[in-house]
LUMKEBA-829287 format. One record per residue (C-alpha): x, y, z. Coordinates in nm, 2 decimals. Layout:
# residues N
R;east;north;up
R;X;Y;Z $
...
***
This chain:
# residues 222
R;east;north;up
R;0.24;-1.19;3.77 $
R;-0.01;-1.41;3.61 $
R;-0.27;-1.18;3.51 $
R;0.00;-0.97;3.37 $
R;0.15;-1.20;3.19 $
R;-0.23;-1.29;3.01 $
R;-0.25;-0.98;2.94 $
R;0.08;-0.95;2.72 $
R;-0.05;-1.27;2.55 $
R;-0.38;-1.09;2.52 $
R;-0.24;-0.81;2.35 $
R;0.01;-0.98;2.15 $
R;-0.26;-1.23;2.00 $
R;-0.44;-0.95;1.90 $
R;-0.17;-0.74;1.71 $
R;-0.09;-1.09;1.54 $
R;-0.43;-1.21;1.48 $
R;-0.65;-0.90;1.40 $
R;-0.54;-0.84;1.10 $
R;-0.62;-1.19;0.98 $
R;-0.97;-1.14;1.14 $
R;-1.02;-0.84;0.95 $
R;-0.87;-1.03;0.59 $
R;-1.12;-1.30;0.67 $
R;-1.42;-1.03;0.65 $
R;-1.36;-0.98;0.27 $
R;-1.44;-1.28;0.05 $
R;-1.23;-1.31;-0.25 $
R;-1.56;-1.26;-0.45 $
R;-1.59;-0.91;-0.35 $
R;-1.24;-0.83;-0.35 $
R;-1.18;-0.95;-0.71 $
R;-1.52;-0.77;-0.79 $
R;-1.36;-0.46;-0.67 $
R;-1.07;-0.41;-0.81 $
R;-1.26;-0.47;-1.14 $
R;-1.43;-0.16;-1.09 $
R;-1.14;0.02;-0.98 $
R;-0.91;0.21;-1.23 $
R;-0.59;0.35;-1.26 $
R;-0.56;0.71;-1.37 $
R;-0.27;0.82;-1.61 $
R;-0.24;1.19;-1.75 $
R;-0.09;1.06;-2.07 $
R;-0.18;0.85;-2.30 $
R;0.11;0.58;-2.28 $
R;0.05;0.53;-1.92 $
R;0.34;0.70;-1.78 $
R;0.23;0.97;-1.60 $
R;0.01;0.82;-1.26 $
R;-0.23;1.10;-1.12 $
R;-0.45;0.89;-0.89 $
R;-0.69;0.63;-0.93 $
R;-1.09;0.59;-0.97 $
R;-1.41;0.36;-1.00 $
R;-1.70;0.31;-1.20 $
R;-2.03;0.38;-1.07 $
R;-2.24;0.19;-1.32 $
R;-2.23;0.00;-1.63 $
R;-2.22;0.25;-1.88 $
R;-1.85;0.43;-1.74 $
R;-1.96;0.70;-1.56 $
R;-1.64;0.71;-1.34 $
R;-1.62;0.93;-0.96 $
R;-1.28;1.02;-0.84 $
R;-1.17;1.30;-0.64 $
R;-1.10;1.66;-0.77 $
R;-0.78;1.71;-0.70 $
R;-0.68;1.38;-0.90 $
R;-0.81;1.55;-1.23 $
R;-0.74;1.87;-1.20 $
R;-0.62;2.15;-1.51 $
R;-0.63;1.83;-1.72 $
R;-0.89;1.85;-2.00 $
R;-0.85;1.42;-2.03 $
R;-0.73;1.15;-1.85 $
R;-0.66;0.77;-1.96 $
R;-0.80;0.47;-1.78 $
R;-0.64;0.15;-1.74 $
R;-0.88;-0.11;-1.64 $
R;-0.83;-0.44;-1.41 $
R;-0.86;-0.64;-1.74 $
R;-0.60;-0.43;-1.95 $
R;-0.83;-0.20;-2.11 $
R;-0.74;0.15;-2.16 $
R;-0.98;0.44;-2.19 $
R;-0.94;0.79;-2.25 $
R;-1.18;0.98;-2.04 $
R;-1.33;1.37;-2.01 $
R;-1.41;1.55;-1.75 $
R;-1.76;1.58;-1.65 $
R;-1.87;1.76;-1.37 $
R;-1.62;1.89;-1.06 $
R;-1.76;1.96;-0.73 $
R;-1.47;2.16;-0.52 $
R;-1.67;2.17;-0.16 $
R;-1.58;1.82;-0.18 $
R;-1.31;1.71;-0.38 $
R;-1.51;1.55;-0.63 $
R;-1.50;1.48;-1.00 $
R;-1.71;1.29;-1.22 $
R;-1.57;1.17;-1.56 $
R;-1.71;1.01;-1.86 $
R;-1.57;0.73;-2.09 $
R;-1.46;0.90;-2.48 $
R;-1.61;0.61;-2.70 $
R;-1.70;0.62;-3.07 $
R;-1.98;0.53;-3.20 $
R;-1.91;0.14;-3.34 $
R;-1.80;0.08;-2.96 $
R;-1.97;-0.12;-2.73 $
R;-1.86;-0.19;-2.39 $
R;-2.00;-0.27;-2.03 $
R;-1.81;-0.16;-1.73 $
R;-1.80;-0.32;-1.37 $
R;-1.91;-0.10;-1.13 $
R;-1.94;-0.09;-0.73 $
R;-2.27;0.00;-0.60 $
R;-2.28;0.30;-0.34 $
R;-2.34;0.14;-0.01 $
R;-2.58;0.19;0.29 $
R;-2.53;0.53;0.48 $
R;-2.67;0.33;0.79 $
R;-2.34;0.13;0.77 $
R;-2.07;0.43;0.79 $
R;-1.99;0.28;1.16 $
R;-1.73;0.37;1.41 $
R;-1.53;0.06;1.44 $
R;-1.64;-0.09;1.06 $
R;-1.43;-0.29;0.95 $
R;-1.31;-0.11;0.54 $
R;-1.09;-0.20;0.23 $
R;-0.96;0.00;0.02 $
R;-0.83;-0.07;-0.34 $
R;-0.60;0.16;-0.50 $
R;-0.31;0.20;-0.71 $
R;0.05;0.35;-0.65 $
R;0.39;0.35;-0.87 $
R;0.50;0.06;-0.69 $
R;0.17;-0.13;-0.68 $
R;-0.17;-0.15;-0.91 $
R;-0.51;-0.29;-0.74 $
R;-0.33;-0.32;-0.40 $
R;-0.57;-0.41;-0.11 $
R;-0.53;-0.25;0.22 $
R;-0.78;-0.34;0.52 $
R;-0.90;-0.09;0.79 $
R;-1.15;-0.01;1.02 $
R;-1.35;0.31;1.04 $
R;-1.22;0.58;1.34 $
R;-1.42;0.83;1.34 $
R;-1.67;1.03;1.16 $
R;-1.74;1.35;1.04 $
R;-1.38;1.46;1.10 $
R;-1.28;1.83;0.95 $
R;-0.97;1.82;0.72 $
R;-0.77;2.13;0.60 $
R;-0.60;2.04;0.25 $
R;-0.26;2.22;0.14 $
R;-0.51;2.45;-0.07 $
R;-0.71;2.57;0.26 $
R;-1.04;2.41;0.14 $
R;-1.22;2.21;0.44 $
R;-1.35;1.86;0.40 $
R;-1.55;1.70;0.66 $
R;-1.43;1.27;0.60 $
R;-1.46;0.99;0.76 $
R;-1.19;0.87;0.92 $
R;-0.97;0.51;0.89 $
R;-0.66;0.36;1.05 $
R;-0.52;0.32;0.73 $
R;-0.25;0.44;0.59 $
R;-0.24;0.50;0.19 $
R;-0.01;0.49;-0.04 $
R;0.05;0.78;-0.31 $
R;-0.20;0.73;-0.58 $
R;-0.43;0.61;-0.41 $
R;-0.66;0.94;-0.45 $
R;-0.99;0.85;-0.59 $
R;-0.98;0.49;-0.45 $
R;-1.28;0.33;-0.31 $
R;-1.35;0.22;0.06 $
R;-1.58;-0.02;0.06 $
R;-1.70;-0.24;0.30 $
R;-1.78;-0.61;0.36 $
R;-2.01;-0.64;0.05 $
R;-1.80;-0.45;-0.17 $
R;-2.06;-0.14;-0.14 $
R;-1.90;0.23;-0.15 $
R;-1.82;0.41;0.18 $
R;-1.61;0.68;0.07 $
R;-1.35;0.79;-0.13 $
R;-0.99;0.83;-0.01 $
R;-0.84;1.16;-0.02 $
R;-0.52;1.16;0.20 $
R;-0.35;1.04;0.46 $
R;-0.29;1.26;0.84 $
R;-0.05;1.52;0.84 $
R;0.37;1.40;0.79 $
R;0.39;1.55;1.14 $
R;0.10;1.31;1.32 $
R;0.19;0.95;1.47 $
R;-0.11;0.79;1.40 $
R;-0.16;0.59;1.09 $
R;-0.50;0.74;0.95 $
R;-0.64;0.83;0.66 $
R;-0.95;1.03;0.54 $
R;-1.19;0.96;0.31 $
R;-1.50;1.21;0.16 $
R;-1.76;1.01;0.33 $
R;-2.08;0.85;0.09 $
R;-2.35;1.13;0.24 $
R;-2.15;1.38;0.01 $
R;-2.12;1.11;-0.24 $
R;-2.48;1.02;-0.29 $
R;-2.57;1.42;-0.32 $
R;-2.27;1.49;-0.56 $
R;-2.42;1.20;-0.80 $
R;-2.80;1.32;-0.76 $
R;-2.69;1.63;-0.86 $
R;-2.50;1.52;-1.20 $
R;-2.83;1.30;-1.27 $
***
């Protein structure tokens, strides 16, 4: 009776405590640094209209989302952290992976310096890793949800019948939270959330395009 009885407070503990184990693993530095590199994607220009959301990927604007986020629209507006907006063309698309790369439409007399989140290390895509993600829904801009990697290399089909291979997280995210980074203890790029498991499924997971495919995508566009 004993041991069973340590083992309910065992597992209640951890369903109490975990999370706050996991919180603890971010420092406000690198979350604050995130979500200043993260943007929200409107396909109008009075910021009506949320598609999904996005991040910069170095200091001039270059901005990395996901395909499906930017699709059949020939510009998308930006709203940053700090209240900026941005209109923003498309690039270069890469539909193997649900990838988009867009770049920032500035005149000539503009100068401006973006925040950006470095791509990680693909040593560190780790079953068990502990994740955030960053993201922004109808309900909620630059909301922070924490994780931990599941699995990798995990096959997707998308409503379209195009096949991803992701990483997995047991995360579930919110609509609009396409593009998003997950990033891990240093704030470097892991992925970039795509969707959630199937309506039908009763696991809370979410899949992300994993930051081999990421790296290639950007070499390419260099």
């Amino acid at each position: 009776m004993k041991m069973r009885k340590s083992a309910i407070l065992g597992i209640f503990c951890l369903v109490i405590f975990y999370p706050l184990l996991i919180f603890a693993v971010f420092p406000d530095k690198v979350i604050e640094k995130t979500k200043s590199a993260v943007v929200t994607l409107y396909a109008d220009e009075d910021l009506n209209y949320l598609r999904g959301s996005g991040f910069f990927i170095d200091s001039s604007g270059t901005l990395i989302t996901a395909k499906h986020v930017v699709k059949n629209y020939p510009k998308l507006w930006a709203q940053l952290y700090d209240g900026r907006k941005l209109e923003l063309i498309p690039a270069r698309f890469q539909e193997s992976h649900d990838l988009a790369i867009m770049l920032p439409k500035i005149s000539g007399n503009e100068a401006f310096t973006f925040p950006f989140l470095k791509l990680g290390n693909i040593n560190n895509l780790n079953i068990g890793r502990p994740v955030m993600v960053i993201g922004n829904s109808i309900n909620s801009l630059w909301q922070v949800i924490y994780g931990n990697i599941e699995n990798l290399n995990i096959q997707i089909i998308t409503e379209n019948n195009m096949i991803f291979t992701t990483i997995e997280c047991n995360i579930t995210i919110p609509k609009g939270f396409s593009g998003s980074p997950l990033v891990d203890e240093n704030g470097e790029v892991l992925g970039i959330n795509i969707a959630n498991a199937k309506a039908s499924s009763s696991n809370n997971l979410s899949y992300a395009i994993s930051l081999v495919e990421i790296k290639s995508f950007i070499k390419e566009f260099q």
